[in-house]
N, C-alpha and C positions, 0 to 999 in steps of 0.2 A: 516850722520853727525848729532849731537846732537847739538842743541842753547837753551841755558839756559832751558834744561827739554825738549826741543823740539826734536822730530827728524825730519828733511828734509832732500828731496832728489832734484838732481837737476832737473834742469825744464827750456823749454821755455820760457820764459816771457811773450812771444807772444800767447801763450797756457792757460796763467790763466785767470779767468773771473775777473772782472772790480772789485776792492777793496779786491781783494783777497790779505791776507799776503806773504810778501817776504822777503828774507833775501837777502844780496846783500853783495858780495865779492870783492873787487876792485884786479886787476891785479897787481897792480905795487904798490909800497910803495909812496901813493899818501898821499895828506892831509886829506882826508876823510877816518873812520875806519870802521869796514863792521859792521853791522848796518837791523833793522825790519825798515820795510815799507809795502805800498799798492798800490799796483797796481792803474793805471787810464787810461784805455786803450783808451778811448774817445783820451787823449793828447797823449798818447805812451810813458806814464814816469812810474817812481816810485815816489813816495813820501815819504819821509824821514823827518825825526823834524827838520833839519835846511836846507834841500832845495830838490831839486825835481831833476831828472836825466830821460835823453831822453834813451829809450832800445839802449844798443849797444854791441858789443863783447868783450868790455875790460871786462867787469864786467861778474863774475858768478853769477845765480840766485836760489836762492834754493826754493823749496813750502812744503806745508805740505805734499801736495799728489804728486806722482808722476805720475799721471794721464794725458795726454795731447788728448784735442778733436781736432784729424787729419785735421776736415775741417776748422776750426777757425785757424789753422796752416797754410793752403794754401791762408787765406785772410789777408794779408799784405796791408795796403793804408797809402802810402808814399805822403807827399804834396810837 
């Protein structure tokens, strides 16, 4: 998929490193439109210009690279 000149592919969220770009897709015809942000994986969100979003399954995530490091995948810490 191509975002303005961009191409991304999709991606764990959980897999990008800390401030990395993302593009984020919402599931359902919600109030919010899909939209660049950056990662903050300290909190487990995305950040976006008018507010921030915890990782979850509604949402698709896209990166520049399709790259994902296997072990940072198996380290999940849920509070």
């Amino acid at each position: 998929m191509v975002v303005n000149g961009v191409e991304v592919h999709p991606v764990d969220v959980r897999c990008l490193e800390d401030m990395a770009p993302v593009y984020i897709v919402f599931g359902n015809n919600g109030v919010f439109s899909s939209q660049w942000g950056i990662v903050d994986q300290n909190r487990q969100v995305t950040i976006h210009k008018d507010f921030t979003i915890s990782f979850n399954e509604r949402c698709k995530y896209y990166g520049i690279t399709e790259e994902c490091d296997k072990q940072k995948k198996a380290v999940i810490v849920q509070f």
